[in-house]
N, C-alpha and C positions, 0 to 999 in steps of 0.2 A: 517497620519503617526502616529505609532506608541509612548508612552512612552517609547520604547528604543530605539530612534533616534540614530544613526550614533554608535552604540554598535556591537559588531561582533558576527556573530552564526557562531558556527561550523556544518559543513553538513557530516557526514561521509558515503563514499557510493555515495555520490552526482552527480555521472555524467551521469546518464540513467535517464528514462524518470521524474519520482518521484522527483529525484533531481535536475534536472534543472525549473521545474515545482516549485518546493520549494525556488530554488536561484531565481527564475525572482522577484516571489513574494515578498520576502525580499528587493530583490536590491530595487524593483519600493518603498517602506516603506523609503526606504533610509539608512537600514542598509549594514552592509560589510557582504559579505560572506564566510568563507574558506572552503573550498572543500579538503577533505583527498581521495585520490583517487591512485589506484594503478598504473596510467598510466596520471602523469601530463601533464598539456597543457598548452599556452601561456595565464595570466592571463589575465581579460578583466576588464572594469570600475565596482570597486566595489567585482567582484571575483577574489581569489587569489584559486591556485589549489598548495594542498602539497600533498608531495610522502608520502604512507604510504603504510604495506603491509596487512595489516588488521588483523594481529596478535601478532606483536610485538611490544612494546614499544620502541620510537625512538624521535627527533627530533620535531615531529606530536606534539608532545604532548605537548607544550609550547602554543600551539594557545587557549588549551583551559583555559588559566588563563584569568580571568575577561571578560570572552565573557559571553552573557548575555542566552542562551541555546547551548546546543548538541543534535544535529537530528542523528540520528544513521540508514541510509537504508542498511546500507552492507548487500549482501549474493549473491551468487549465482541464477539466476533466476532460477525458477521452472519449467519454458516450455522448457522441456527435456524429454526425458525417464526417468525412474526409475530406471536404472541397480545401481547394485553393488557401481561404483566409481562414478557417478553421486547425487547419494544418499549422498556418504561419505561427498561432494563436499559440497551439501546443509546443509548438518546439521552444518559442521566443520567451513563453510565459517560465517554463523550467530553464533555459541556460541563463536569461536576466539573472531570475533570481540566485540562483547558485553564483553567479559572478559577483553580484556586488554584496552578499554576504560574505564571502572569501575578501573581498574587498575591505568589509567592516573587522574582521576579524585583524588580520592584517595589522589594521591602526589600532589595535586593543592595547591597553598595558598589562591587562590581566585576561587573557581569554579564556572563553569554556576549554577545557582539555581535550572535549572531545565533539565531534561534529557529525550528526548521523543525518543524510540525503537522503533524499527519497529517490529510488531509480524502480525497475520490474524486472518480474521474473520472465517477461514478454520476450526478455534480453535474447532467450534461448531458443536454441531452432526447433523446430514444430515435429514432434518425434512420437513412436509409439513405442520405439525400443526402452533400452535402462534407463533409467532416472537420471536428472542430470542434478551433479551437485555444484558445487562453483566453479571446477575447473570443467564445467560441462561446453559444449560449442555454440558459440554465439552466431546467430542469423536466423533467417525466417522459414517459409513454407515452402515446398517446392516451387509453388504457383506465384509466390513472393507476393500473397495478399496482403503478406505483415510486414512488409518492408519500409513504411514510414515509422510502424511503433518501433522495430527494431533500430532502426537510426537515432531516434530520440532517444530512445535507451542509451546509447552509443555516444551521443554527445552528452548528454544529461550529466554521465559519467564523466568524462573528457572532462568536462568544466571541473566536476568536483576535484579530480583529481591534479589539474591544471594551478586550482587557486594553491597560493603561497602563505600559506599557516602551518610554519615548522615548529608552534606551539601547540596544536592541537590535531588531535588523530580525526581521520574521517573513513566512515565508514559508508557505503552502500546499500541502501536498503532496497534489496533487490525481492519486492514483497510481490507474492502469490496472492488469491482474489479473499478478502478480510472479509469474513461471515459474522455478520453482526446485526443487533437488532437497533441502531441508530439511523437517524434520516438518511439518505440516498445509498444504505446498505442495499446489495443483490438480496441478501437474503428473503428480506420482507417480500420483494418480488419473485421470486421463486415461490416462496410459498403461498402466495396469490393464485397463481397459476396452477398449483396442484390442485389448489381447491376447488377451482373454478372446471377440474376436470381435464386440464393443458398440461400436465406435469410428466407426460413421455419424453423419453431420449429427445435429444435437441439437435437436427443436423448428421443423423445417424447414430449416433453415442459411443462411438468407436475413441474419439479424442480424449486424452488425459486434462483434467480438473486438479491443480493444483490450489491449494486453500488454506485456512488459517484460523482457528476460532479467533475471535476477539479477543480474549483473555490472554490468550496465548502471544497474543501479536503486541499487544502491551507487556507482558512480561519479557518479550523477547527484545523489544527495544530498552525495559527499564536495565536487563542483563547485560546488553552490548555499551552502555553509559558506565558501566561499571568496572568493565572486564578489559585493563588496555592491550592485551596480544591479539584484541581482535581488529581489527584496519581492512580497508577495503572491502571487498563486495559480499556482502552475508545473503543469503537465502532464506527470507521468514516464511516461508511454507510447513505445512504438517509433512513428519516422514511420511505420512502414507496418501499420496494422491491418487485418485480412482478416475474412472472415465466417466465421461457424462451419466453411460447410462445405469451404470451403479450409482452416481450421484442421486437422478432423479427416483430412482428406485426406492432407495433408502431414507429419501424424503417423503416421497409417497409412504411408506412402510410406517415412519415418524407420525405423520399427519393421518393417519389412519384414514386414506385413498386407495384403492388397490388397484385402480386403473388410470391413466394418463391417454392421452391421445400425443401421440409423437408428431414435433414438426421438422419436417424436411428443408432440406436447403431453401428451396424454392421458396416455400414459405418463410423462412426464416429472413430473406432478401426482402420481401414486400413487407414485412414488420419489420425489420431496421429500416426500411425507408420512412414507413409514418412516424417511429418513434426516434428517427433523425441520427441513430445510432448506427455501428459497424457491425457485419456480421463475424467479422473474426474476432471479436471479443468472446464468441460463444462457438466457435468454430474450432481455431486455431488448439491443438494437442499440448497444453505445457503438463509436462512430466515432472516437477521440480522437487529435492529433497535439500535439508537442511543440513548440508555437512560440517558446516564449523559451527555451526550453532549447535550442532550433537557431541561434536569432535570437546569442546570447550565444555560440556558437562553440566548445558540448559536440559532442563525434561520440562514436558508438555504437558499440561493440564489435560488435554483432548486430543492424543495425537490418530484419535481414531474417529472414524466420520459419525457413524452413529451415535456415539456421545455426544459428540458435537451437536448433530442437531435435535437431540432430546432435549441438551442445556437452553438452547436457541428458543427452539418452542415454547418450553417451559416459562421463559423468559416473558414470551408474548401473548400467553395464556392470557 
């Protein structure tokens, strides 16, 4: 258990997969959790859920006096289409929220010390060369298919870094794709697909898969709450990210498959259209490694893939 025994974190955003993944882990520490969420539920031991709507200053906003962090996941999920108002969705739904918590904070008399946002490792341009760590180059694909999530990432940032809390550190949580066995994780659905015989390279397999066991993506946020030299943009990815088609490999190997049938672009364009999703979510090359979270003297439970997904499986057995 933690030095901030029985202390309150605020989780804003908290009730999809990231968030509850982040409450378990707190409750088991032994601290309280509140959960600012658009759509309250009956509290449980230790979580309290407040109404909030993720842009306005309200009531919300008293929880965060003397609670010991604020976890900020809000936005709109991205496995959607791209249209027009789906766009507006994602961008508005993350700088709201990051503004008028900066806003809350602000009027605190006792604020959290430290404030960790939610941003992506998306941030970084589409590369097949060296790893990129923080000081790596920000932008998109050549063909600039990722240039809306780039930009969100970009202000996402902006905001956080914009609001006016010279009481509390804020950091960047510039996280790589979290493998977990909770609701709307990829993983579940990866391993559908191998079963089902679909578990070949995706789009060629030539692109890097940056990633993060569960465990590790929790330890690494409970680390960053702890640790104040760290500020600004951190990278939660495993050091070692692979390309798709080592990914799917190793997962078939896991799942005891030894064959996959591979989908090509082509294919991959006409299933993001029914499944209303983008295809450079499974396209786009992120290369990401965790430099200051390595530099700072976290180690990884699973910084290697196939542990990972033995533990995963296991998990779902």
């Amino acid at each position: 258990m933690s030095s901030n025994t029985a202390r309150q974190l605020v989780l804003a955003g908290g009730s999809g997969f990231l968030g509850s993944l982040l409450a378990g882990s707190f409750v088991e520490q032994g601290h309280r959790v509140v959960i600012l969420t658009r759509e309250p539920r009956p509290d449980v031991e230790r979580v309290r859920y407040v109404q909030w709507d993720g842009e306005s200053l309200g009531s919300w906003a008293k929880e965060l006096e003397n609670a010991f962090a604020l976890i900020n996941l809000a936005g709109r999920s991205v496995d959607c289409r791209y249209n027009q108002r789906n766009r507006r969705r994602i961008l508005e739904s993350r700088i709201k929220s990051t503004r008028v918590l900066g806003e809350a904070l602000a009027r605190c008399s006792t604020p959290p010390p430290v404030w960790l946002n939610s941003s992506t490792a998306t941030i970084y341009r589409h590369t097949f060369g060296p790893a990129w760590d923080e000081s790596g180059d920000i932008g998109g694909t050549p063909e600039a298919m990722d240039e809306f999530s780039v930009e969100v990432a970009r202000q996402w940032e902006r905001a956080l870094s914009a609001a006016p809390t010279p009481r509390t550190r804020k950091v960047a949580l510039r996280s790589a794709m979290v493998l977990g066995t909770g609701r709307n994780s990829v993983f579940p659905v990866l391993q559908r697909l191998v079963r089902f015989g679909l578990g070949g390279a995706l789009g060629g397999g030539r692109q890097f898969l940056s990633w993060i066991h569960q465990a590790d993506f929790c330890g690494a946020v409970e680390w960053l709450t702890q640790h104040a030299e760290l500020e600004g943009p951190v990278n939660l990815a495993s050091p070692n990210p692979v390309t798709n088609q080592e990914f799917m490999r190793t997962l078939r190997a896991v799942c005891g498959i030894p064959l996959g049938l591979p989908a090509r672009r082509w294919m991959l364009e006409i299933g993001a259209f029914f499944l209303r999703t983008e295809t450079e979510l499974v396209i786009k090359s992120r290369r990401v490694v965790p430099g200051r979270l390595t530099a700072s003297g976290f180690r990884f439970t699973f910084p290697l893939l196939r542990t990972a997904l033995e533990d995963l499986t296991a998990r779902t057995a």
